[in-house]
C-alpha positions in Angstrom: 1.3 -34.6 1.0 -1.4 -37.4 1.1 1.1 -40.1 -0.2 3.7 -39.1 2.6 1.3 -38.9 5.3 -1.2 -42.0 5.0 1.7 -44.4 3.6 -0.1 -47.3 1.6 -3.2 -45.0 0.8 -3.4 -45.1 -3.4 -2.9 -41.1 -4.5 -2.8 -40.1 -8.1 -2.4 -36.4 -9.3 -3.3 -34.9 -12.8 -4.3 -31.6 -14.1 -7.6 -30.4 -15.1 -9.4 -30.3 -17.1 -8.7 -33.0 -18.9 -8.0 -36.2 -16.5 -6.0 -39.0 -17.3 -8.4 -41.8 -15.7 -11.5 -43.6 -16.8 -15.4 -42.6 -15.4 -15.7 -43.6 -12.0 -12.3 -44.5 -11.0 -12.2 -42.7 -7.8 -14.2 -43.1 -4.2 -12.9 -39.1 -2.9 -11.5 -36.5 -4.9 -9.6 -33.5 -3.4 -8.7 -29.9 -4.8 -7.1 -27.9 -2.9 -7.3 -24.6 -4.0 -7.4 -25.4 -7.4 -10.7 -24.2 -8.6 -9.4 -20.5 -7.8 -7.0 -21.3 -11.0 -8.7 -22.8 -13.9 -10.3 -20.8 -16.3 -13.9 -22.6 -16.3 -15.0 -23.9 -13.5 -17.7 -25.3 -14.1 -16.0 -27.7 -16.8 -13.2 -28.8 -13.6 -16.1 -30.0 -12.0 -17.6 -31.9 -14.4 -14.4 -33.1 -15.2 -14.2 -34.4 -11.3 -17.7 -35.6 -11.1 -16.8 -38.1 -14.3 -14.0 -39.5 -12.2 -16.2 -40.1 -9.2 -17.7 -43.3 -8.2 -21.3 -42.9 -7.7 -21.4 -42.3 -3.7 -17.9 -41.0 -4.0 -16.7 -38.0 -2.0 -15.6 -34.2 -3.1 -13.8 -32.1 -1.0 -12.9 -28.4 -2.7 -11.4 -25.5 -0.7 -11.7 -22.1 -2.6 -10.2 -18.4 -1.1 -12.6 -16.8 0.3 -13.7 -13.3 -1.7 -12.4 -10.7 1.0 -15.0 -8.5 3.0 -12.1 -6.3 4.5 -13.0 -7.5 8.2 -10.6 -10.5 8.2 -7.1 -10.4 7.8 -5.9 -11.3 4.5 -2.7 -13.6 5.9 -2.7 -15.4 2.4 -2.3 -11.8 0.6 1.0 -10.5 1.9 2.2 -10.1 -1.6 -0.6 -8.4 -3.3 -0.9 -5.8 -0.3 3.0 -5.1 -0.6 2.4 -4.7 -4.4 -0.5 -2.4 -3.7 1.4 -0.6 -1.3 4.8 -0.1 -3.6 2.5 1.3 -6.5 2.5 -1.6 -8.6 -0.1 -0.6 -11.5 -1.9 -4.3 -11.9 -2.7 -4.7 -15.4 -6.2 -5.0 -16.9 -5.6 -7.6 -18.4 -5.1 -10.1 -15.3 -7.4 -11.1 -13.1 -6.9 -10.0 -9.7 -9.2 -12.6 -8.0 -10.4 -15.2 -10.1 -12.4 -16.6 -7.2 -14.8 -13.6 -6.7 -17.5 -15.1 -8.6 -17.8 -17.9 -6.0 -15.9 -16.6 -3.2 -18.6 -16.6 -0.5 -20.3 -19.8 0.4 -23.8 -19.5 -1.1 -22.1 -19.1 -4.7 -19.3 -21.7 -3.5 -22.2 -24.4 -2.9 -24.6 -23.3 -6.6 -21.1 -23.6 -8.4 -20.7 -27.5 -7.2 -24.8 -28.4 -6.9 -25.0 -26.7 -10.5 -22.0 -29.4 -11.5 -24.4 -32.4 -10.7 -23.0 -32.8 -7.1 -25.5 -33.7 -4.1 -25.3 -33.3 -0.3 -23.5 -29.5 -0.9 -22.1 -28.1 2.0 -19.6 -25.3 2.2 -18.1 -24.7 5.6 -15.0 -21.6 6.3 -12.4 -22.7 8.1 -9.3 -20.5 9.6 -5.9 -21.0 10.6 -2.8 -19.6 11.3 -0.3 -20.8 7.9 3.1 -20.8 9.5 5.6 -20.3 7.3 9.2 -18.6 6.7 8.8 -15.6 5.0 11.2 -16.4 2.3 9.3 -19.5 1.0 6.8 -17.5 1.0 7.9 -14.7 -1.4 9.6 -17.1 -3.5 6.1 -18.5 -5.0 5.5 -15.3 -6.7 9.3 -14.5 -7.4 9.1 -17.5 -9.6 6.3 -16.5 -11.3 3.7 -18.7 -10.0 0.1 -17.5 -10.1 -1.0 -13.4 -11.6 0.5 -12.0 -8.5 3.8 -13.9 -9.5 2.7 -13.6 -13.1 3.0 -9.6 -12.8 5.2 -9.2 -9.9 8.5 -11.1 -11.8 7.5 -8.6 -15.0 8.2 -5.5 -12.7 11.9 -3.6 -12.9 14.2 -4.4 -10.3 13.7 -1.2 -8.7 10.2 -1.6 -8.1 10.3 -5.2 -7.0 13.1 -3.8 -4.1 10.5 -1.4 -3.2 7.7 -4.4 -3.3 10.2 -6.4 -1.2 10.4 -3.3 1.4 6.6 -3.3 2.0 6.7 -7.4 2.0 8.9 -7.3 4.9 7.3 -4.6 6.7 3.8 -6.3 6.8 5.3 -9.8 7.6 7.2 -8.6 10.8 3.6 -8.1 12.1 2.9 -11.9 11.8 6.4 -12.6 13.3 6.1 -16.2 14.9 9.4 -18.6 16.4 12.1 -19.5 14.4 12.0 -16.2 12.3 8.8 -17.9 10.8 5.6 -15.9 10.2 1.8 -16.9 11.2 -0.1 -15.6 8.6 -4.1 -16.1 9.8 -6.1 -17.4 6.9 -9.2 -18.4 6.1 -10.2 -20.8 3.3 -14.3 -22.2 1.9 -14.4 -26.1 2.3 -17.1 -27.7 -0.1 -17.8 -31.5 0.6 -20.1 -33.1 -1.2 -21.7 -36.5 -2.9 -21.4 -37.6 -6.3 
C-alpha cells in the first residue's frame, strides 16, 4: 500500500524474523499488525532494531487486548464462532496479543527491545469493508480464527455464517459495505 500511494518512495517487504537486509539499512520501519502473529516477539523486534539506522523510526500497531467496553468491529468472526458453538481448541491461541495488548505492556515490550523515545498511542476507526472480503480471510484459513474456522464441518460453518451475517447487518454502511469500529495500539519509537 506504501509503494502505490507514495510512488517513488523505496518499500521493501520480508518476513520476520529473519530479514533479508544488512544492519542498519533502513531510516523507518513499519508493522502493521504483525507483532500480534509471530511467536516471539521480542526476537521480531530485535530483528527490526538490527535493520534500523541509528536515529531511524519504528512504527508498530498491535490489537488492543479487549476490556468489553469497546466494540470489537475487528472480531466479527470470532463472536459468530462463539455464538454458533464452535469449541476453540486448547491448543490455539485465542489472542496472541494479550500479553501486550494494553499500552503500558505495548511500550516495555519495544523499550525492553533496545528502542528509545517509546510511545504507544490507541487510535479508532470505522474499517469499512464488504462483508464478504471480510469473511473470506478466515475462509481461506488465514490466522487461528481461519486456522480453526475452515477445520469445522460444513454444517457448523453455515451455522457460523448465520451469526456472521446477523452481527454484520448492525454495522450496515452504503454500498452493502459494513463499518466495523476498531481500535488499534500505535508504538512509535527511536532506534
Amino acid at each position: 500500500t506504501a509503494a502505490r500511494n507514495l510512488p517513488g518512495l523505496d518499500v521493501r517487504q520480508a518476513l520476520l524474523p529473519n530479514l533479508p537486509f544488512r544492519d542498519a539499512a533502513f531510516d523507518a520501519v513499519v508493522g502493521n499488525f504483525v507483532i500480534n502473529h509471530v511467536g516471539e516477539p521480542d526476537v521480531a523486534l530485535a530483528e527490526l532494531r538490527r535493520v534500523l539506522r541509528r536515529g531511524g523510526r519504528l512504527a508498530l500497531t498491535c490489537w488492543p487486548r479487549p476490556d468489553g467496553t469497546t466494540s470489537r468491529g475487528h472480531a466479527v468472526v470470532n463472536d459468530a464462532m462463539e455464538k454458533a458453538g464452535v469449541v476453540w481448541p486448547g491448543d490455539v491461541p485465542t489472542m496472541p496479543f494479550n500479553e501486550y495488548g494494553d499500552p503500558g505492556e505495548f511500550a516495555a515490550l519495544v523499550s525492553a527491545a533496545g528502542f528509545a523515545d517509546v510511545k504507544v498511542d490507541e487510535v479508532a476507526w470505522n474499517h469499512v469493508v464488504d462483508p464478504e472480503d471480510w469473511w473470506s480471510g478466515p475462509m481461506a484459513g488465514v490466522g487461528s480464527t481461519g486456522y480453526v474456522l475452515t477445520r469445522q464441518s460444513p454444517e457448523m460453518i453455515a451455522r457460523v455464517r448465520a451469526e456472521y451475517d446477523k452481527i454484520t447487518a448492525t454495522f450496515a454502511a452504503a454500498d452493502g459495505r459494513m463499518a466495523l469500529p476498531v481500535r488499534a495500539l500505535l508504538a512509535h519509537a527511536t532506534r
